[in-house]
N, C-alpha and C positions, 0 to 999 in steps of 0.2 A: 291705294298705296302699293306701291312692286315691294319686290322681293330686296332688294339693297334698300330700302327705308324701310323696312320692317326689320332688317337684321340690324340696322344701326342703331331705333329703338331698344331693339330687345340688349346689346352692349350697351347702350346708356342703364339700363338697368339692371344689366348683371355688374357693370361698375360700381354702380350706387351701393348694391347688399353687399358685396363686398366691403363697400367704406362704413357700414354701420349697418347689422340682422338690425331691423325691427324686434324691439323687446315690447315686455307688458304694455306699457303706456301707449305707446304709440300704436299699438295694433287695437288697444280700447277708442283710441284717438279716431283712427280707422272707421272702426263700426261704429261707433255713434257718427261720424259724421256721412255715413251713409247711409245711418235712418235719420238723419236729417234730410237729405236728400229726398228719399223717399215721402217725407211727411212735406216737406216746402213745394215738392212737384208733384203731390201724388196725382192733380186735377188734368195736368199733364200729360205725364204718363199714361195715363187713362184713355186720355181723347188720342194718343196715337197709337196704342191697342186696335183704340176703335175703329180707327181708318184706319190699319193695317187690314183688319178682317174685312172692311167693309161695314160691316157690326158688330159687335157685342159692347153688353150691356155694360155698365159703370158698377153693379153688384157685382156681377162674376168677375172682373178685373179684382176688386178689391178682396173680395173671398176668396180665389182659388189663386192670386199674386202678392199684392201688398202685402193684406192682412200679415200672409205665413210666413212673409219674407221678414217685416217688423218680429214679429216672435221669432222667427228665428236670430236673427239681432239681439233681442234681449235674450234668447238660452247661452248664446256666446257668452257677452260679456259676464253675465251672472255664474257661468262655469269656469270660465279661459283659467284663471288660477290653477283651481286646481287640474285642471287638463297640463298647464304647462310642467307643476313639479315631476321632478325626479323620485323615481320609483323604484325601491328595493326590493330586489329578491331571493331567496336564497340560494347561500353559495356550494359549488361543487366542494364536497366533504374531503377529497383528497388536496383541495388549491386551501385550506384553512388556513392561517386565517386571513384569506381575502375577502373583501365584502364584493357583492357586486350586485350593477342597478343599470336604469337603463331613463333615459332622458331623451322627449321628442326636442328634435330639432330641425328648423325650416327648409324645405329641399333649397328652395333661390327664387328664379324667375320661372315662373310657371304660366302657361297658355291656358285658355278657357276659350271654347268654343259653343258659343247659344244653340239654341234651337227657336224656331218659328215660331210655334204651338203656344207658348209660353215664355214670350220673349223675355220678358223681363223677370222672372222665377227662375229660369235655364240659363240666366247669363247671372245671376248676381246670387243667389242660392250658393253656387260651387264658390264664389268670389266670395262670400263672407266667409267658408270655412277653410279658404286661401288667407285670407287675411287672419285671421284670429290664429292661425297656423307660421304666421310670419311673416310669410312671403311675398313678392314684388308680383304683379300680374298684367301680362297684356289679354286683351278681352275683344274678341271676335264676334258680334251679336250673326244674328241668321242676317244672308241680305233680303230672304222673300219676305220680313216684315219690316220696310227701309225706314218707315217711322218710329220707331218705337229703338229700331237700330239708330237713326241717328241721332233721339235724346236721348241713349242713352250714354252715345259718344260726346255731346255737348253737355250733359251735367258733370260726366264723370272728369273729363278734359279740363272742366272747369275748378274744380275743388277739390282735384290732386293731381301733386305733381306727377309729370309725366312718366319719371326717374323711378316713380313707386306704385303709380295706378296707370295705365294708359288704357282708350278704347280705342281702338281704330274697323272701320267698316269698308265695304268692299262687296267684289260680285264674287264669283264661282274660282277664278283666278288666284285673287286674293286670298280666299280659303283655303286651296292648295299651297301656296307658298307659307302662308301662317303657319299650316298644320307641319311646314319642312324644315320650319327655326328646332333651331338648338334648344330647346325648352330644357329645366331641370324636371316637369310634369307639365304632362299635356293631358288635358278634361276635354272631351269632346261627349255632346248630346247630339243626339240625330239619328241616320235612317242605319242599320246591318250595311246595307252596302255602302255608305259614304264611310261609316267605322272602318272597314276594310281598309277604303282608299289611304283613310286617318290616318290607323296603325300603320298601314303602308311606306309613307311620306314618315312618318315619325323613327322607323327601325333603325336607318342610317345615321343619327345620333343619338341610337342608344337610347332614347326620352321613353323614361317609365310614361304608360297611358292608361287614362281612364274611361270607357266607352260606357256611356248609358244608352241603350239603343232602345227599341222594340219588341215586338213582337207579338202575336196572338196569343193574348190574355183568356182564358177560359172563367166561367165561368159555371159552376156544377150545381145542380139543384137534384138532392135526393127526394126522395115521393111524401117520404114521411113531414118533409118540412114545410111550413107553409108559403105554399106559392104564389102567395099574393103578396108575402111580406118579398120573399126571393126577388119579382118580379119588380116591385116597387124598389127594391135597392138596386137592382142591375141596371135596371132602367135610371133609376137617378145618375147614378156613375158613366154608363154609356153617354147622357145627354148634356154633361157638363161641358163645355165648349164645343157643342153639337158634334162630340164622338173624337174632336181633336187631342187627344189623351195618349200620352206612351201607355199609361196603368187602364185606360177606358176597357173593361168588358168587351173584347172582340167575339166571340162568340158562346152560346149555350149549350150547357149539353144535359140532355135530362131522356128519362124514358119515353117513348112513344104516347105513352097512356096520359103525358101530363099538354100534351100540343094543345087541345082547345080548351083549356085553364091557363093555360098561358099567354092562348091570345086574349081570351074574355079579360083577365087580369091586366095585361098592359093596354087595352082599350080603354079598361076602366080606368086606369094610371092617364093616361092621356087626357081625356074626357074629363077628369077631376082637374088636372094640371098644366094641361097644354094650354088650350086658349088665355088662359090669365097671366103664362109664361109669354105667348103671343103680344096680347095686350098689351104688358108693362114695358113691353121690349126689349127683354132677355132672353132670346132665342140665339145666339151666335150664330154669324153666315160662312161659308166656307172660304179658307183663306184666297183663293183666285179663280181663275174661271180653269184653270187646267187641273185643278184639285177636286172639283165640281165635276167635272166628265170624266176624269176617273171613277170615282164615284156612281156616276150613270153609268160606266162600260162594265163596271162591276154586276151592277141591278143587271143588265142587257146578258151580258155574257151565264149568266146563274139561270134567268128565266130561257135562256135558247137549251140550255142542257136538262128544263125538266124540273127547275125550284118553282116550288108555287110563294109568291110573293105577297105580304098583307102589309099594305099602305096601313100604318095608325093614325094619319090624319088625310081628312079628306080636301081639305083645300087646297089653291093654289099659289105655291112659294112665291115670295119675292123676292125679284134677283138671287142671289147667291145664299137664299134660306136652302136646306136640304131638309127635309119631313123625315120623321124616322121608318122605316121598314122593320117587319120580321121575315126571315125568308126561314120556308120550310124545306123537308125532301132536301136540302145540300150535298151535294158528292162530292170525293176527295178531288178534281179532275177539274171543280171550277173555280176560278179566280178568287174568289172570294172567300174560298178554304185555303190558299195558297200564301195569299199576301195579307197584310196590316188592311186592316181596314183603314183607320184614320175617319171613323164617319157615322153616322146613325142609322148603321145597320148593321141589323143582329140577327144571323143568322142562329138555327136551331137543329143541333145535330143529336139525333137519335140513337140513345146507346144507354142498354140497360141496367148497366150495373156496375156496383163501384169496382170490380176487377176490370170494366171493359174502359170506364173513364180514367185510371191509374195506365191503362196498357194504351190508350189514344193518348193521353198527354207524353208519357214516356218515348212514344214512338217518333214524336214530334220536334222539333229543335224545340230548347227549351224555353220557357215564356218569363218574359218580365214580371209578372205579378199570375196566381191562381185564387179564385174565390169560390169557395166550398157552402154552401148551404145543408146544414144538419146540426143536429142536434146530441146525437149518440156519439158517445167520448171515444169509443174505439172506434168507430170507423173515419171517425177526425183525426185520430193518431195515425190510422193507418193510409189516411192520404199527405200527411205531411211528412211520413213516414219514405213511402216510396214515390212518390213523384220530384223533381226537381226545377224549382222555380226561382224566380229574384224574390220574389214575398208571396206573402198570403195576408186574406183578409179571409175569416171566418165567420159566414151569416153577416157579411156587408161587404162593399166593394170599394175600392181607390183610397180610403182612409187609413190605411198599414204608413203612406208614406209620411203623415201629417205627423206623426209619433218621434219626436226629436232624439231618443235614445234606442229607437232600431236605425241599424243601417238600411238606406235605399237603394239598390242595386241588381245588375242583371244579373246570367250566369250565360254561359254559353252565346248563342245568336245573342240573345237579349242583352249583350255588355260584360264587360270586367271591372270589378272593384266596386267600391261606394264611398256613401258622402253620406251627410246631414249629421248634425249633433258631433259629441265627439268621434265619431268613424268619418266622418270628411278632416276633424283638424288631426287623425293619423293618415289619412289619404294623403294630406300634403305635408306630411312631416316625414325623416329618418329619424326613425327609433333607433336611437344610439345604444350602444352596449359598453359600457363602461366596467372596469374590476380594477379595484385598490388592492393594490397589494400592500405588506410591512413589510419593515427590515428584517425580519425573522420569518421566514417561511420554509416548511419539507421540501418545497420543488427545488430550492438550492443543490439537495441532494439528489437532483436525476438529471445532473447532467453528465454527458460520456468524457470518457469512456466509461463503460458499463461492465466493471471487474467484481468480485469479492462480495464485498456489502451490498454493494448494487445491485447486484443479481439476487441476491435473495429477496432485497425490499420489491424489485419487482414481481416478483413470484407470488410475493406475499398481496402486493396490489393485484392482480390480476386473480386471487382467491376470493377478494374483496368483491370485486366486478361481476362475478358469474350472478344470473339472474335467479 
């Protein structure tokens, strides 16, 4: 789709809100008929995941997409009420007796832009808390997963109007021109540097944006805590879509003294869990063969500067499987301290102490999600304290985002703004500011000229005011 039918779409649908906001009903109407959707294709959707990746499994699709996406579905409708009313607060003591409150209401036509990883989580996730919010939406899926992009554009095409839902798909083109519509909000998931180009293409009209992006997710294991539980969580979290994860554990960071407890420990995590992950067929493959040799040039480039590298499985992949790694010895200088990983490898950076792991994360752009292993209450305070991240998970990893009443979002490199629960249905809303006034009010009395009476009642109000 060019750039003139995409802008004539997005008019057909800023005409529509105009001729009738979406109220209650119709926005409930919405959401259930898109976990209908969901529940009549889920078999579907499934199998073009699956040939998107090449593999993955029919579990991990429904765990880490459907399932959360269906509950998310029902926290809407079961909350939308009271999200929607009008909310009183109190009023400035000198404006008495005015009331005043403040009511969300729907930005308009808002843009969503997927991501890969999680095509169908990342494109309809943001779009339920678009909808239950009010608003008209056209929907961008990724094109590197063109299956999954294009049912998602055949069901949604199909079972609402264009006027009020539209998906449309496309290559690298196409998402530059999308990302340069007149949006009322634009939501984009994806890489720090495509965010850039985003907000880029977006400034020129103005369009508030929301960027969920990346970035190296740490992980921290204190000595005291146990690392075999540490190691079995990081490890779960890294391995879920074989490391394909914004929130996935990019790398470790723990004392020197804890290295060969933490390989014995994810050997043993392997050796209990791999092969039977192997087996059933739940290993997810990497999305294409150019994602796949990054990944290699990663391993290559680490081991040429001096990382010692420990395969945790010793056989050999098929096709587009990638085995997970630990890499030891890391320096700040190789690739793979530098960039996202995107992959099953976990690097192991040595640093002894909770002021050195506060002062490495700090120094760092800041990271989409941090996971802390301990147990001692202060030194938990004192790393949420001073480090700054989009979340935390304490003593477990990637589960902060499953939690319908935190917000999910980056901060810095990692993205601006959030979503999920009600913090996406005020992402897509203006919080209006509303004040009643009555017939009878003091401000009658300040207006100029400012002579006699007036001058004292101000005098008198500004005695009022000092803190």
């Amino acid at each position: 789709m060019d750039r003139s039918e995409l802008e004539q779409l997005l008019f057909r649908q800023k005409q529509a809100f105009k001729r009738e906001v979406p109220g209650y009903e119709r926005r409930i109407e919405a959401l259930r008929k898109l976990s209908s959707i969901l529940e009549e294709h889920q078999e579907e959707l499934i199998h073009a995941v699956a040939r998107d990746f090449g593999w993955r499994s029919h579990e991990e699709t429904l765990l880490l997409e459907i399932y959360p996406l269906q509950d998310e579905i029902r926290h809407a409708i079961k909350n939308l009420k009271s999200w929607m009313k009008s909310r009183r607060v109190s009023g400035s003591w000198f404006l008495y007796p005015a009331k005043a409150f403040y009511q969300y209401q729907p930005k308009g036509c808002v843009g969503i832009m997927g991501a890969w990883n999680y095509q169908l989580m990342l494109c309809l996730s943001p779009m339920i808390d678009a909808l239950a919010a009010g608003n008209h939406i056209l929907l961008k899926p990724s094109e590197i997963a063109p299956h999954s992009a294009g049912l998602l554009k055949r069901l949604l095409n199909a079972n609402f109007d264009e006027a009020y839902v539209s998906c449309v798909t496309g290559d690298a083109d196409t998402a530059r021109n999308f990302s340069a519509l007149g949006f009322d909000h634009l939501f984009f998931t994806g890489s720090t540097t495509t965010g850039k180009k985003v907000m880029e293409a977006a400034a020129p009209n103005l369009t508030p944006v929301t960027l969920e992006l990346g970035g190296k997710s740490p992980a921290i294991i204190h000595p005291s805590y146990s690392v075999e539980r540490a190691v079995e969580r990081t490890l779960t979290g890294k391995l879920f879509n074989a490391g394909q994860t914004c929130v996935a554990p990019d790398y470790l960071m723990c004392p020197e003294s804890l290295n060969t407890q933490i390989e014995e420990q994810a050997r043993n995590f392997m050796q209990q869990h791999f092969q039977e992950l192997l087996d059933a067929g739940q290993y997810t493959w990497i999305i294409n063969d150019k994602h796949y040799e990054r990944l290699q040039s990663l391993l290559k480039d680490a081991e040429d500067k001096g990382a010692k590298l420990v395969p945790l499985w010793d056989s050999e992949p098929e096709d587009r499987q990638f085995f997970p790694y630990l890499i030891f010895d890391v320096q700040e200088d190789m690739r793979i301290m530098q960039e996202e990983i995107f992959g099953p490898l976990l690097p192991v950076l040595n640093i002894g102490s909770l002021s050195g792991w506060i002062s490495y994360v700090e120094s760092n752009p800041r990271p989409l999600a941090l996971y802390y292993f301990d147990s001692n209450k202060k030194r938990i305070q004192r790393m949420l304290q001073e480090t700054n991240s989009g979340g935390v998970t304490i003593n477990d990893t990637i589960y902060h985002l499953a939690q319908h009443n935190l917000p999910f979002g980056g901060n810095g490199d990692s993205g601006m703004g959030h979503y999920h629960g009600f913090d996406g249905f005020e992402t897509f809303s203006k919080k209006k500011a509303v004040m009643k006034q009555y017939s009878f009010a003091p401000t009658d009395f300040l207006r100029p000229p400012f002579t006699g009476f007036k001058k004292k009642l101000l005098r008198k109000l500004g005695s009022f005011l000092k803190a």
